[in-house]
C-alpha positions in Angstrom: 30.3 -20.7 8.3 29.0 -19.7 5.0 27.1 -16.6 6.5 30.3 -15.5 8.4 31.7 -15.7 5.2 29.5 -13.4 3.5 29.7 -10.4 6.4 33.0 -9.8 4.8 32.7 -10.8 1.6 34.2 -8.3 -0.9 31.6 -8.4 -3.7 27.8 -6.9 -3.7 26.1 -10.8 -4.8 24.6 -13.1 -2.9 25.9 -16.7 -2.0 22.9 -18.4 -1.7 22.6 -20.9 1.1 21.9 -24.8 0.2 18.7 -25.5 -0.2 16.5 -28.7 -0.4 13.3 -27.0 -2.0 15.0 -27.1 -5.5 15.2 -30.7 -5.5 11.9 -31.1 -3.8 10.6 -29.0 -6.2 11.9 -31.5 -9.1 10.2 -34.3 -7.8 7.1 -32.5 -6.7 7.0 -31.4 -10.8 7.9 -35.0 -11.9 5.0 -36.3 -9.4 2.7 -33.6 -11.0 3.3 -34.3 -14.7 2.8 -38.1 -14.2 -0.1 -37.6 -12.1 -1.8 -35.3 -14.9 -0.5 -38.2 -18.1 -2.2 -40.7 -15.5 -5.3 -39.1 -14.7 -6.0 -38.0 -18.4 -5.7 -41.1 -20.1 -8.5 -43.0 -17.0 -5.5 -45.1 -15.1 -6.0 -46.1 -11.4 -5.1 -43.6 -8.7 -4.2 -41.0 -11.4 -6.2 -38.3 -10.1 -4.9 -39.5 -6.5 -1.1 -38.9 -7.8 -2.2 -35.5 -9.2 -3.6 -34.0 -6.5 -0.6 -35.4 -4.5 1.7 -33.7 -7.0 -0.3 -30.9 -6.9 -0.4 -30.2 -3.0 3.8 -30.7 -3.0 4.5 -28.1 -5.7 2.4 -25.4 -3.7 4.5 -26.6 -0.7 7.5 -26.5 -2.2 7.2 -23.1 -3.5 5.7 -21.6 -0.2 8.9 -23.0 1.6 10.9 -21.7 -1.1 9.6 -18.7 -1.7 9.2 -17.8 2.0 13.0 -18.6 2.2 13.3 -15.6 -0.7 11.3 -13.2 1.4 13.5 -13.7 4.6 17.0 -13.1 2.8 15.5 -10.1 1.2 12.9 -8.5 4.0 15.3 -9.6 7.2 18.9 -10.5 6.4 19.3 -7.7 3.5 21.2 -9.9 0.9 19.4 -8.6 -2.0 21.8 -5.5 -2.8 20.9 -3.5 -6.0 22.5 -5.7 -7.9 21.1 -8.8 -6.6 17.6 -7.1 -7.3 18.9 -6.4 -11.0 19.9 -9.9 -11.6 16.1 -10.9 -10.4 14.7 -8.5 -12.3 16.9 -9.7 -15.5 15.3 -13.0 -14.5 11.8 -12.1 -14.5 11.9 -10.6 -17.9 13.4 -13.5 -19.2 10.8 -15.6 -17.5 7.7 -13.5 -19.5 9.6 -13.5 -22.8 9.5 -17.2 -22.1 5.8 -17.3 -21.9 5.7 -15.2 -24.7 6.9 -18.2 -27.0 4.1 -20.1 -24.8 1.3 -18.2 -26.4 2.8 -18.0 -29.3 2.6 -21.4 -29.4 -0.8 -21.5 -28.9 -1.8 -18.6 -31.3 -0.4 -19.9 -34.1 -2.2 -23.3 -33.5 -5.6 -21.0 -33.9 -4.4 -19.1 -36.5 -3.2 -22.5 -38.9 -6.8 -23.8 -38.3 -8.9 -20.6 -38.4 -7.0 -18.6 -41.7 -7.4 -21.8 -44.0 -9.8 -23.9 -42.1 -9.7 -27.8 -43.5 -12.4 -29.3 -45.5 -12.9 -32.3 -42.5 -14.5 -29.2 -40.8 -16.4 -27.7 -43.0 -14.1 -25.0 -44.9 -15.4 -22.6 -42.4 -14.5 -21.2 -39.2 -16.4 -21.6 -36.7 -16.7 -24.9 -37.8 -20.2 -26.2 -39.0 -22.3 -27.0 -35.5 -20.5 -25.0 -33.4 -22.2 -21.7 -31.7 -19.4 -19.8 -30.6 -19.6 -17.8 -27.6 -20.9 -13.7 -27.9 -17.8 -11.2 -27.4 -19.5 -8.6 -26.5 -21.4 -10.7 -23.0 -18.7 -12.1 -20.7 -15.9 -11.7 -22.9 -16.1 -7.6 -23.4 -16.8 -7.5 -19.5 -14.1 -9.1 -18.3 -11.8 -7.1 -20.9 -13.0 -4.0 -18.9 -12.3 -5.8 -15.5 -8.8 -6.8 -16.3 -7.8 -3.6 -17.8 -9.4 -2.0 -15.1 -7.2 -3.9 -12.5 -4.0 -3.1 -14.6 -5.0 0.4 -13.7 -5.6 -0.2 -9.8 -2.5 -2.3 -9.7 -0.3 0.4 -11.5 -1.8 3.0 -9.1 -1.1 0.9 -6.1 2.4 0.9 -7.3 2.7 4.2 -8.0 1.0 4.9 -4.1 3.5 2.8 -3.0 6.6 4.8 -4.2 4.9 8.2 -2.8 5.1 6.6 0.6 1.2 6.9 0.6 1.0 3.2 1.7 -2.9 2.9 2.4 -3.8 3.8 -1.0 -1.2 1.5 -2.2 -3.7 -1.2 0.0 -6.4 0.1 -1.2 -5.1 -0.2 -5.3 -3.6 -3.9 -4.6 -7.0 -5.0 -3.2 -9.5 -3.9 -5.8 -6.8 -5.6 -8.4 -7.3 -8.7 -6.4 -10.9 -8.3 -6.3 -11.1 -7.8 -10.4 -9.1 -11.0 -10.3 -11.3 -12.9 -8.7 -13.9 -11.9 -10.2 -12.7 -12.4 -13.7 -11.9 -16.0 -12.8 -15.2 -16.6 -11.5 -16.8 -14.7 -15.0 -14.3 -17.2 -16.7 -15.6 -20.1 -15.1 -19.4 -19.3 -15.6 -18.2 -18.7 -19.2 -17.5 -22.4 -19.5 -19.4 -24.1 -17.8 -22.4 -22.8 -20.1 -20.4 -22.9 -23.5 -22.3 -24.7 -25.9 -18.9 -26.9 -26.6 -15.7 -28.3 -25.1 -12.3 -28.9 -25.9 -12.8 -32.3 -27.2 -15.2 -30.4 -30.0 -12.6 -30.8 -32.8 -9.9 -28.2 -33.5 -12.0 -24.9 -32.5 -12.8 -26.1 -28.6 -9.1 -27.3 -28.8 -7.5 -23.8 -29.4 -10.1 -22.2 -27.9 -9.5 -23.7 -24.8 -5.8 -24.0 -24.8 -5.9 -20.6 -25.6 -8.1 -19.0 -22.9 -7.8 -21.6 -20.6 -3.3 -21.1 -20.8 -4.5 -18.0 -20.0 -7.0 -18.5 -17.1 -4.2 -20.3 -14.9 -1.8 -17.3 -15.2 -4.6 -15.2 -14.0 -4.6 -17.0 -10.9 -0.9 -16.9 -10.8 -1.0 -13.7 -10.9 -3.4 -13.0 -8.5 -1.7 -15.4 -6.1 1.7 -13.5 -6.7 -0.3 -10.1 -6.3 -1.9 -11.5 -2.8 1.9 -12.1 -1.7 2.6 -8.4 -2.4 -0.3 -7.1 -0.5 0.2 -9.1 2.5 3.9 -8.1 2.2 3.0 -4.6 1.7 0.7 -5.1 4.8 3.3 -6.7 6.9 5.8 -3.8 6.5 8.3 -5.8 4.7 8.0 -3.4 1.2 8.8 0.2 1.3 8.8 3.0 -1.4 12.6 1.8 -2.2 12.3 -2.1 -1.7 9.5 -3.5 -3.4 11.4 -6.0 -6.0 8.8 -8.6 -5.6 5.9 -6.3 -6.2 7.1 -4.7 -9.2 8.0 -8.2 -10.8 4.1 -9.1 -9.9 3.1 -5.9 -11.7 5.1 -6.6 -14.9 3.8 -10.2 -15.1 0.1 -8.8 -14.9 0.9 -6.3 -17.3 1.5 -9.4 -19.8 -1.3 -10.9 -18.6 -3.6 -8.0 -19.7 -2.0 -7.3 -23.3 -2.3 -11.3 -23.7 -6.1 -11.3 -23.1 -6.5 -8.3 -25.6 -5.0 -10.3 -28.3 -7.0 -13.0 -27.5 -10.4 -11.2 -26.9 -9.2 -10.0 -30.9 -8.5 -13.0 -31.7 -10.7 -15.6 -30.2 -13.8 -14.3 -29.0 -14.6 -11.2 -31.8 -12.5 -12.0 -35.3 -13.5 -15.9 -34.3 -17.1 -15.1 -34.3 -17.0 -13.5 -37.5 
């Protein structure tokens, strides 16, 4: 009924059709977020309830999301508007994770400016060897930036109707991504502290590590656009998804230069 409805509805937005992922996705969260309190403070089955939390949310949002791709790949309800009102949405989603940072900068910057006599009045703090800039750091700055680069010429490949090179440009981003996580993770696991080493391991790792995890968000939202891309479903003029991908890894690149400022070089200093 609802669909006949909209073949003659008189406006250009969509009526979305009920859904039970949003509410699947509530208790999916819930289940995560009590699985993570649980398994962090040692209590029975918490890392059980996690990974159970953990496994819904990805299932929610591929059911979800693959629910997004059909209205706009197969039943054409995202108009121009629709696409604007996304769009709107995404923007307001980054500005969002902005504040996130934020967050999380100014927790580094009240330690590091004035650091507290309890460690040392200095920054680093007294026993800690922080980690050289110029090794991993300085080569996964040229790898991300580098797969801003591909990614924006896959983009702009994309627009020229010359799809295999907008293949080619979406897969060397994924590839930098990759690796970049996998530098990332080497990068900890032979740190000389962690992030129960007082205030510096705390920032440090809230810090790169906040911004680890939207890497591979990113990545994971830049795979969807390549297989879409592969698929046929995104052309030169309806590629909403991938541009929305493109903006978020955008942030993710200027974020990492502030932190490899920030953290890595001015913190070793």
């Amino acid at each position: 009924m609802i669909k006949n409805i909209q073949q003659f509805q008189h406006f250009p937005f969509h009526l979305v059709d009920p859904s039970p992922w949003p509410i699947l996705m509530s208790f999916s969260l819930l289940n995560l977020t009590i699985g993570a309190v649980s398994y962090m403070h040692g209590y029975p089955y918490g890392g059980t309830i996690l990974s159970l939390g953990f496994v819904l949310t990805v299932y929610g949002m591929i059911l979800w999301f693959k629910d997004v791709v059909v209205e706009a790949s197969y039943l054409g309800h995202h108009t121009k508007q629709v696409k604007d009102g996304i769009m709107i949405g995404v923007v307001l989603f980054i500005i969002s994770e902005v504040f996130a940072f934020l967050s999380v900068f100014w927790a580094y910057f009240h330690s590091s400016l004035s650091p507290a006599i309890e460690i040392g009045g200095a920054w680093p703090p007294l026993g800690i060897t922080p980690l050289d800039p110029f090794a991993i750091p300085l080569l996964n700055t040229f790898l991300l930036l580098s797969s801003g680069a591909f990614i924006t010429y896959g983009h702009h490949a994309l627009i020229a109707g010359k799809r295999k090179a907008a293949i080619n440009g979406v897969i060397l981003t994924v590839i930098l991504a990759i690796v970049f996580t996998g530098l990332q993770y080497f990068e900890y696991s032979e740190a000389g502290f962690t992030m129960a080493d007082g205030v510096y391991g705390s920032t440090f790792y809230a810090s790169t590590g906040l911004h680890g995890v939207h890497v591979i968000i990113g990545t994971i939202f830049i795979l969807v656009g390549l297989i879409r891309i592969i698929n046929y479903q995104l052309t030169n003029t309806h590629h909403n998804g991938f541009e929305s991908s493109i903006l978020y890894w955008h942030f993710v690149d200027v974020v990492w230069l502030f932190l490899f400022v920030a953290v890595y070089f001015w913190g070793n200093t």
